[in-house]
NULO-850075 format. One line per field, with one value per residue (C-alpha): residue number from 1; y negated, z negated, x. Coordinates in nm, 2 decimals, m for minus. Example, Ala and Ser with C-alpha at 12.3 -4.5 7.8 and 13.67 -1.06 7.14 Angstrom:
num = 1 | 2
y = 0.45 | 0.11
z = m0.78 | m0.71
x = 1.23 | 1.37
REM end
This chain:
num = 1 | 2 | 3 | 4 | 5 | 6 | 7 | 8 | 9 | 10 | 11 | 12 | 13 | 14 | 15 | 16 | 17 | 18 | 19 | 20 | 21 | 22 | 23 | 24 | 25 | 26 | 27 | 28 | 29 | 30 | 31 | 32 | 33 | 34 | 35 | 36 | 37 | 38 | 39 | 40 | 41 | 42 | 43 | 44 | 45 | 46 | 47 | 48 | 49 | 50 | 51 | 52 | 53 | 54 | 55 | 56 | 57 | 58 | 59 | 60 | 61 | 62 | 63 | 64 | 65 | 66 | 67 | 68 | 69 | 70 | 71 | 72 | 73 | 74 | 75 | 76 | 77 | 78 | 79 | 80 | 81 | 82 | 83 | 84 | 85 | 86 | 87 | 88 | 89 | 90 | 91 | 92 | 93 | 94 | 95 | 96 | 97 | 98
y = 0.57 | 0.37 | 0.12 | 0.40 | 0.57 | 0.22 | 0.17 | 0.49 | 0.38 | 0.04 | 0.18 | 0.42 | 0.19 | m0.09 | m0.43 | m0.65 | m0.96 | m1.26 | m1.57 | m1.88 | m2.24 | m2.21 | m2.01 | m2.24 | m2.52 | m2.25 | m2.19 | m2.56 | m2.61 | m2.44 | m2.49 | m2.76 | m2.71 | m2.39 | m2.29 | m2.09 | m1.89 | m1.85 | m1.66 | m1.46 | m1.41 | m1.28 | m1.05 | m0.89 | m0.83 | m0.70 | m0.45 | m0.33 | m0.27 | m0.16 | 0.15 | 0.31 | 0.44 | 0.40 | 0.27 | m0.09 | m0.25 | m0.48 | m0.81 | m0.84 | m0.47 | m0.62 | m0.97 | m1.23 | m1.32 | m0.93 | m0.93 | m1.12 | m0.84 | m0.54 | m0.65 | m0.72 | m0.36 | m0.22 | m0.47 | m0.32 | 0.03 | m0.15 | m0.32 | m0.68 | m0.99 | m1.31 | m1.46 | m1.18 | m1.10 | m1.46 | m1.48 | m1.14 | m1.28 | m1.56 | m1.36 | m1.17 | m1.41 | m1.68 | m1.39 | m1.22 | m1.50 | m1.58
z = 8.78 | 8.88 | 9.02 | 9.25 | 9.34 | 9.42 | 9.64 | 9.82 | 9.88 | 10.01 | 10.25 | 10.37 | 10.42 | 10.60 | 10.44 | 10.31 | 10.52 | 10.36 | 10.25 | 10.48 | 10.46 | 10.72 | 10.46 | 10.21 | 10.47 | 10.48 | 10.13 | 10.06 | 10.20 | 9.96 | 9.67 | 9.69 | 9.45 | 9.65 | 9.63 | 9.83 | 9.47 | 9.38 | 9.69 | 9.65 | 9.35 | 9.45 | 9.73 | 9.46 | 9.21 | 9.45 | 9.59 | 9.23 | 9.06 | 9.34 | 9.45 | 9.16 | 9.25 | 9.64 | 9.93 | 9.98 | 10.25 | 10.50 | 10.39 | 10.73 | 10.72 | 10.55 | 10.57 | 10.36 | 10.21 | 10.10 | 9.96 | 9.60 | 9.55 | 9.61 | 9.36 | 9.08 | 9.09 | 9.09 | 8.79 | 8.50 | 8.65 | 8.76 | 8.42 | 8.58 | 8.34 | 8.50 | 8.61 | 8.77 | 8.97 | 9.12 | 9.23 | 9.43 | 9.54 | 9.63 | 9.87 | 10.04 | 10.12 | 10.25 | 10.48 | 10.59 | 10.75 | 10.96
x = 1.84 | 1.52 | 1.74 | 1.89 | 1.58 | 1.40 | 1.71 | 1.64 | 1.28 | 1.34 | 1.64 | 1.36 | 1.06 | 1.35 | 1.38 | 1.09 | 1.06 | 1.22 | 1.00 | 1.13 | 1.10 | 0.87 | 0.62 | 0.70 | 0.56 | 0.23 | 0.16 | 0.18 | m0.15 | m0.30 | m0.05 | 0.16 | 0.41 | 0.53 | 0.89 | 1.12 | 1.23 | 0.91 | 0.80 | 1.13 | 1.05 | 0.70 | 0.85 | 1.13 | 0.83 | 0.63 | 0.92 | 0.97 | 0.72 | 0.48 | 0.74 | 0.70 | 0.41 | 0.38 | 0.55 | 0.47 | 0.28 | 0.40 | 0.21 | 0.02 | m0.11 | m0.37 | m0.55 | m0.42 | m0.76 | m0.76 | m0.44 | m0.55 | m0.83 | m0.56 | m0.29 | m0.57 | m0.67 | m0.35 | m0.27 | m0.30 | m0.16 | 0.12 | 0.20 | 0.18 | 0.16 | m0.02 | 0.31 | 0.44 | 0.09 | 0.03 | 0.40 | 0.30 | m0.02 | 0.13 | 0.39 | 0.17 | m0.10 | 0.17 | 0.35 | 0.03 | m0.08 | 0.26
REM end
């Protein structure tokens, strides 16, 4: 059922732009070992566990330096482990600052 209702959400928001090689370029500045799974990763984390309780935000609605701030308060709320919130952090900050 989640799985169908999250579904819904995405259809009605439109798609969640997809990490490129070209971000994985980006991120590398600041952390080298970047991959292109990893920031997919980050983007399907971010799409799941943050529609549960509101419609996600386009990464550059907000600056990428705010982005790291943002997901730590919704954190805990959001049930996220350390993993799963710097692969999120790391997806936002890399595609707010195309």
């Amino acid at each position: 059922m989640r799985i169908v209702m999250l579904a819904a959400l995405v259809g009605c928001i439109g798609p969640m732009p997809r990490p490129t090689e070209a971000d994985v370029l980006r991120a590398a500045s600041r952390r080298p070992q970047t991959t292109l799974v990893e920031l997919e990763r980050g983007r399907s984390l971010y799409v799941e566990r943050c529609s549960g309780c509101h419609r996600p935000y386009e990464p550059d609605t907000f600056a990428a330096g705010s982005w790291p701030g943002r997901v730590g308060d919704m954190a805990k709320r959001a049930n996220l482990g350390t993993e799963s919130r710097k692969l999120i952090v790391l997806y936002l900050v890399t595609l707010a600052a195309r």
